[in-house]
C-alpha positions as CSV (number, residue, x, y, z in Angstrom):
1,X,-6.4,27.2,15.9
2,X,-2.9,26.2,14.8
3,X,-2.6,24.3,17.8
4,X,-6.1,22.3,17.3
5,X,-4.6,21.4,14.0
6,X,-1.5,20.4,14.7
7,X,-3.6,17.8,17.0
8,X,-6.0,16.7,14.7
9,X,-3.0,15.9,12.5
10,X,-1.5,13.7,15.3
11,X,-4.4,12.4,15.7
12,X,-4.7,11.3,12.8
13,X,-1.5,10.0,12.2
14,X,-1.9,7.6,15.1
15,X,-5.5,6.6,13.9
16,X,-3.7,5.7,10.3
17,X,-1.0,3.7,12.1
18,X,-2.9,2.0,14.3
19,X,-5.6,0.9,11.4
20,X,-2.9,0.1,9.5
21,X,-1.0,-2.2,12.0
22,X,-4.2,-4.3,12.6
23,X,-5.0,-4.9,9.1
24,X,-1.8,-6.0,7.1
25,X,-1.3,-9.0,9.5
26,X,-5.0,-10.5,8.6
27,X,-4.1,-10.1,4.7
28,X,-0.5,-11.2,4.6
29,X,-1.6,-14.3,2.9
30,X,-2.6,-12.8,-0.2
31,X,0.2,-10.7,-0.2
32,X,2.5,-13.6,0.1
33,X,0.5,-15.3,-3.0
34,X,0.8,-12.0,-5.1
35,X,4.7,-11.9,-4.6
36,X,5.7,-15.6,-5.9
37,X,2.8,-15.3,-8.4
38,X,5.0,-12.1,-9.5
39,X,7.9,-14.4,-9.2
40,X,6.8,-17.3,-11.7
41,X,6.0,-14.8,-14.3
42,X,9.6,-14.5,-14.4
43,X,10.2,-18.4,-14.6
44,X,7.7,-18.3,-17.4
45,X,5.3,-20.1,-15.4
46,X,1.4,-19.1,-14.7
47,X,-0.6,-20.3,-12.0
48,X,-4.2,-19.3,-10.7
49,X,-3.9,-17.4,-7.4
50,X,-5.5,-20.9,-5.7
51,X,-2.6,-23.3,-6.8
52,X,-0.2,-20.7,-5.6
53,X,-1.8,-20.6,-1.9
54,X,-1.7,-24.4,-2.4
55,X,1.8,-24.7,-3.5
56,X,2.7,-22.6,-0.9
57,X,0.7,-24.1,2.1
58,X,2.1,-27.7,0.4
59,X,6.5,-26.2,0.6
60,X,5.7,-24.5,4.2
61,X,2.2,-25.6,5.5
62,X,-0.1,-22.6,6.6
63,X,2.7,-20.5,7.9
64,X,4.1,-20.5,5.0
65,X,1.7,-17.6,4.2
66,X,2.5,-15.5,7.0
67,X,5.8,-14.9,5.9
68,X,7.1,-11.4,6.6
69,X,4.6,-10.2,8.8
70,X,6.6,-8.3,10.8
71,X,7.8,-5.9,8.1
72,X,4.5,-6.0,6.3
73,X,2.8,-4.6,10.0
74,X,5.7,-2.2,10.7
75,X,5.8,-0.9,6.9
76,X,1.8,-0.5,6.9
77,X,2.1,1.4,10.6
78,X,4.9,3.6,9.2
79,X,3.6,4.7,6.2
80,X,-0.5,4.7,6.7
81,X,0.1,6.8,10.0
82,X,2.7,9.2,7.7
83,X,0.2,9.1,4.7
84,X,-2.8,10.1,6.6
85,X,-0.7,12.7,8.9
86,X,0.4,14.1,5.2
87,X,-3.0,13.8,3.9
88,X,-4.6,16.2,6.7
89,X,-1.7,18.7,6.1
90,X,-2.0,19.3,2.1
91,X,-5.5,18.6,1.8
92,X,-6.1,22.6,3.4
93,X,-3.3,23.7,1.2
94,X,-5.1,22.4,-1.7
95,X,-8.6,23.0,-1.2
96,X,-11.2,25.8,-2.7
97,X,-12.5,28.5,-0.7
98,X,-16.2,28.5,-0.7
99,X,-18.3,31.5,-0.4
100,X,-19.8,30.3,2.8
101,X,-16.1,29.8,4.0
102,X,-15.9,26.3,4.2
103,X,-13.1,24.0,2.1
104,X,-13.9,21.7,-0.7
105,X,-11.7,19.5,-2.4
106,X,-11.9,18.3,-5.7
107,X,-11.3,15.6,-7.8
108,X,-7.8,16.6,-8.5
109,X,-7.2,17.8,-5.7
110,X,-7.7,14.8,-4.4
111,X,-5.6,13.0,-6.6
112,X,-2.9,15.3,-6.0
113,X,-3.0,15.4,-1.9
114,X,-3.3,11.6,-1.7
115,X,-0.8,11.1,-4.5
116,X,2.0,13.7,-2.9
117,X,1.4,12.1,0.6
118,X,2.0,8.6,-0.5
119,X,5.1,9.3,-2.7
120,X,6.5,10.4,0.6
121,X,5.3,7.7,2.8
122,X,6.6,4.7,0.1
123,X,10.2,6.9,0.0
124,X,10.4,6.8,4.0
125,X,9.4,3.0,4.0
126,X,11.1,2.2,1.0
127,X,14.0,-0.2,3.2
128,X,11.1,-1.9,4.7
129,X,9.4,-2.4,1.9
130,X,12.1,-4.2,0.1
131,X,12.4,-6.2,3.7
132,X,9.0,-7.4,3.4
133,X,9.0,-8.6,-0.3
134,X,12.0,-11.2,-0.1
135,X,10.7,-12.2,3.3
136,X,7.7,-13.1,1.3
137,X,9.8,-14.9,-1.1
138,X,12.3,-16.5,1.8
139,X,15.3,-14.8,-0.6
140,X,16.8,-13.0,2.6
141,X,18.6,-14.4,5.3
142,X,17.4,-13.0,9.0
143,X,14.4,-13.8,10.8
144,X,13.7,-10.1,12.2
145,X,13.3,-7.1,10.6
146,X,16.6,-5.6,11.7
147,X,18.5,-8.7,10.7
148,X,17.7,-8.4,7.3
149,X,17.7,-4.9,7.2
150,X,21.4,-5.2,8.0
151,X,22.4,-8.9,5.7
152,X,20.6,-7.1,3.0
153,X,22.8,-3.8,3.8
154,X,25.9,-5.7,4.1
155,X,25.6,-7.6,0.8
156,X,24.5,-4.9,-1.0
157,X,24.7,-1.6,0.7
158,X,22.6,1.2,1.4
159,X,21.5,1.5,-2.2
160,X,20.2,-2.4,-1.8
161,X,17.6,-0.8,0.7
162,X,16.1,1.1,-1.9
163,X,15.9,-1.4,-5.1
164,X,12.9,-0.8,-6.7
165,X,12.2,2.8,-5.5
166,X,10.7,4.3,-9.0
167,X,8.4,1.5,-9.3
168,X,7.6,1.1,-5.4
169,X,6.6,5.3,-5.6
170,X,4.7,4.8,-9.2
171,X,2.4,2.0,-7.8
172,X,1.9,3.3,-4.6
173,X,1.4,7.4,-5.3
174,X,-0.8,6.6,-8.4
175,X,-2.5,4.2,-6.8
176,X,-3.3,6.6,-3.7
177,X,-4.0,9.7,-6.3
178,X,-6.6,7.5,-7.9
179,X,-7.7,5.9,-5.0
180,X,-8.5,9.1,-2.6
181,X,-10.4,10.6,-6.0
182,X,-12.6,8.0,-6.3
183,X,-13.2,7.3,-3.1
184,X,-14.1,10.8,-2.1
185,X,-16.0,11.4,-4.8
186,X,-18.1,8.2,-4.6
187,X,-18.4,8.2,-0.6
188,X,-19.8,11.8,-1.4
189,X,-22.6,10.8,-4.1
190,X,-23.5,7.7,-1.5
191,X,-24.0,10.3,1.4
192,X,-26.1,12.8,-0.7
193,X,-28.6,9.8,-2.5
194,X,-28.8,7.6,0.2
195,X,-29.4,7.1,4.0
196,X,-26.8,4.3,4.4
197,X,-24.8,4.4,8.3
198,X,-21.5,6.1,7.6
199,X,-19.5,2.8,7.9
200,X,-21.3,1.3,5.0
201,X,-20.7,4.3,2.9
202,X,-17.2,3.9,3.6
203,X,-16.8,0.4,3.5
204,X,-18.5,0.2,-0.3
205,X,-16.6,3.4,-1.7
206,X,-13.4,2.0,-0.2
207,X,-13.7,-1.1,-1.8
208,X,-14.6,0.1,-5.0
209,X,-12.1,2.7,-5.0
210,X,-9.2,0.1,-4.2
211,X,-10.3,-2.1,-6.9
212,X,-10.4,0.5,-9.7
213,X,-6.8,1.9,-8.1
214,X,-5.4,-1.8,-8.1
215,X,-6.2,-2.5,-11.1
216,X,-4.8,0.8,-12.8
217,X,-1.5,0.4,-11.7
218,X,-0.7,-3.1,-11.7
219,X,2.4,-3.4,-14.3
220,X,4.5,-1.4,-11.9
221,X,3.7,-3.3,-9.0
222,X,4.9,-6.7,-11.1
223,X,8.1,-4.5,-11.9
224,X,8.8,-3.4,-8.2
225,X,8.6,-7.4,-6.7
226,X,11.1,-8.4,-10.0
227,X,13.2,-5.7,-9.2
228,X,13.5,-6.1,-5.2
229,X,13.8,-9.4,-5.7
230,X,16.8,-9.1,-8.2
231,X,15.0,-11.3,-10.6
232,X,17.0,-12.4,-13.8
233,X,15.2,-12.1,-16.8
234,X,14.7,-15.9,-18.6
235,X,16.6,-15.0,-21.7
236,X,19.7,-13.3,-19.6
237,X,20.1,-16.9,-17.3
238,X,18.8,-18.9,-14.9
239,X,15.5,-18.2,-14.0
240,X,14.9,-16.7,-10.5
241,X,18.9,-16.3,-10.0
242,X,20.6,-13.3,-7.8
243,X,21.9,-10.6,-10.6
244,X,23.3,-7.2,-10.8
245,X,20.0,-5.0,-10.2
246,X,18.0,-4.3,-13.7
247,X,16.1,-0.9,-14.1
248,X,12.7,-0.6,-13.4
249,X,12.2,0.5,-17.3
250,X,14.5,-2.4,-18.8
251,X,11.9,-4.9,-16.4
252,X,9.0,-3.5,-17.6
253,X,10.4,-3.5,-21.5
254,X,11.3,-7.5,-20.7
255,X,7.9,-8.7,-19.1
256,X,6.2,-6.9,-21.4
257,X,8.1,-7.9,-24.5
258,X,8.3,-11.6,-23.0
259,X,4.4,-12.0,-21.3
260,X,2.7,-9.2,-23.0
261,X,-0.4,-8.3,-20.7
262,X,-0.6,-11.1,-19.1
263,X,2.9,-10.9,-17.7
264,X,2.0,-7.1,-16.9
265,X,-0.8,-8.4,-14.8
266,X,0.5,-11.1,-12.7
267,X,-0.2,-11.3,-9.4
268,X,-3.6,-8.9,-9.8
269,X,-6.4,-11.3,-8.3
270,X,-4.4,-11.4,-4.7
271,X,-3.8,-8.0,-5.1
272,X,-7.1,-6.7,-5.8
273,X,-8.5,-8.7,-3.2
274,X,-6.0,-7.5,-0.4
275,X,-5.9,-4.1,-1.6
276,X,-10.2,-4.0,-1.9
277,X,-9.8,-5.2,1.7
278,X,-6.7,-3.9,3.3
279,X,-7.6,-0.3,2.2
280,X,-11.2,-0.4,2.7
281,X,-10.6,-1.7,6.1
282,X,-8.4,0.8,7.2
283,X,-10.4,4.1,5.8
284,X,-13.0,2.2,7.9
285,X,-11.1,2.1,11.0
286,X,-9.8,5.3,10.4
287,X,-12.9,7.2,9.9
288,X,-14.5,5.7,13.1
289,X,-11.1,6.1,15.0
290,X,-11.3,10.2,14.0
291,X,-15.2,10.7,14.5
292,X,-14.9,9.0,17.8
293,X,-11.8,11.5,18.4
294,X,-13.8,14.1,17.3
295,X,-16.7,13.7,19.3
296,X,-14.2,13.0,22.3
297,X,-12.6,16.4,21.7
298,X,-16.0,18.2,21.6
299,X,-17.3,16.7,24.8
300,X,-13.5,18.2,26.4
301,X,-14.0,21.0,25.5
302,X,-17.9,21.3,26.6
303,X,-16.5,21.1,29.9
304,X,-16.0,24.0,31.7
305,X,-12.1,24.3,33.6
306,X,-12.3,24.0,37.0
C-alpha cells in the first residue's frame, strides 16, 4: 500500500509538471501584459489590457510578448509538479473517515491542502519567480535563466532572490486555498446533476474556480510585481527607478493610498484570463494524465507474472 502511494504521488507530481510546462509557454503573453500593466500603475498611468499588448508588440514586435518564457516554463514545471505531489500527500492527512471507509474532503479541507501545498511550492520557486517578472519587464540583464539568477545574485544577494516572498505566498496559497475549494466542490455538483464527459466538467469548474480565485486575491499580486521589480513609489522619486526594496505592507499602503481600487486591481483582465486558462488547462491535463495512469496501472496489475 505505502508503496502504491508513494507512486501515485510521483505520478502525480510528473503529471503536474508536465501540464504545467506545456501551458505557461502558450499564455506568456498575458502574463507579460499583466506585469507592465502592474508597472504603469506605479507611473500613474492606466491603460486597457489591449493598448498594453499593442504598446508592447509596437517597443519589441510579437516577441516582445514572449519575454521570460524560460523561467515562466521552468517556474510552472517546478512548482505545479511540487504542488500537485504536496496536494496528494495532505489531502489523506486531512480528509474525513466515512462509515463505508472511504475519504472525503471538504470544503476546508480543501482550502487548507491546496493552500499549504502552494505556500510551499511559491517558497521553493520563489528565485525563479522573481527571474521571470523583470524578464517580463526587460529590468534584468541575462538572457538565460541562470544568468540572471546569478547578475540578480551578485547585485543584490541572496536575499534579492526572494523580494517579494510575503506577497508572492499571499497570492499564490490563497489563491490555491480558494481555488481547489471551489473547484472541487463545483466539479462535484456538475458530476452528481449532470451527464457532462469528465473533461468538460473539469474544464468549466476550473475555469470558474480560477476566475473567482484571481479575482480574490489580486491586490497582493499588484504588490509582489512592484516589489520584485523594486518599483519607487511616484511621490518617493522617479517613477519606475531601481530603490532600496520597500515592504510588501508599505506598497500595498502606497497603491492603495495613491490609486485606491483601481490601483489595487491593475493588471486583473490579463490575469483572470491567463489564470481561467492556464489553471483550467492544467487540472485538465492533469486529470486525464492521472486517469490514463490509473487505468494503465490497473491493466499492470491484471496481468498475471510470468
Amino acid at each position: 500500500m505505502a508503496q502504491r502511494t508513494e507512486k501515485s504521488r510521483l505520478v502525480s507530481a510528473m503529471s503536474g509538471s508536465l501540464s504545467g510546462a506545456c501551458v505557461s509557454a502558450i499564455v506568456q503573453p498575458l502574463d507579460v501584459v499583466r506585469t507592465r500593466m502592474q508597472v504603469d500603475v506605479n507611473r500613474g498611468v492606466h491603460v486597457s489590457a489591449w493598448g498594453t499588448l499593442r504598446t508592447i508588440t509596437q517597443e519589441s514586435h510579437w516577441t516582445g510578448l514572449w519575454r521570460g518564457t524560460q523561467p515562466t516554463v521552468i517556474r510552472l514545471g517546478l512548482g505545479a509538479g511540487l504542488h500537485f505531489f504536496l496536494l496528494e500527500t495532505i489531502k489523506p492527512l486531512v480528509s474525513q473517515r466515512q462509515p463505508d471507509g472511504s475519504l472525503k474532503l471538504g470544503a476546508l479541507q480543501a482550502a487548507f491542502a491546496g493552500g499549504c501545498s502552494r505556500a510551499i511550492a511559491a517558497v521553493v520557486s520563489c528565485p525563479i519567480t522573481v527571474v521571470k517578472t523583470r524578464m517580463e519587464f526587460g529590468s534584468v540583464q541575462g538572457s538565460s535563466t541562470l544568468g540572471a539568477l546569478r547578475a540578480i545574485t551578485r547585485a543584490e544577494g541572496v536575499r534579492g532572490l526572494f523580494g517579494g516572498l510575503g506577497p508572492t505566498v499571499l497570492s499564490n496559497a490563497p489563491f490555491a486555498g480558494l481555488y481547489y475549494m471551489f473547484y472541487t466542490r463545483l466539479q462535484s455538483r456538475l458530476n452528481e446533476r449532470t451527464a457532462w464527459r469528465p473533461m468538460a466538467v473539469n474544464l468549466l469548474s476550473g475555469t470558474v474556480a480560477a476566475v473567482s480565485a484571481t479575482l480574490l486575491t489580486q491586490p497582493f499580486d499588484v504588490v509582489r510585481t512592484q516589489v520584485q521589480l523594486r518599483l519607487v513609489p511616484r511621490a518617493a522619486g522617479a517613477a519606475g527607478a531601481a530603490a532600496p526594496h520597500l515592504s510588501a505592507l508599505g506598497m500595498l499602503r502606497h497603491i492603495s493610498a495613491s490609486q485606491g481600487a483601481r490601483g489595487l486591481l491593475a493588471g486583473a483582465v490579463p490575469r483572470v484570463a491567463k489564470r481561467a486558462l492556464q489553471t483550467a488547462l492544467i487540472w485538465v491535463f492533469y486529470e486525464e494524465l492521472m486517469g490514463r495512469a490509473a487505468v494503465a496501472a490497473r491493466a499492470a496489475a491484471a496481468v498475471p507474472p510470468k
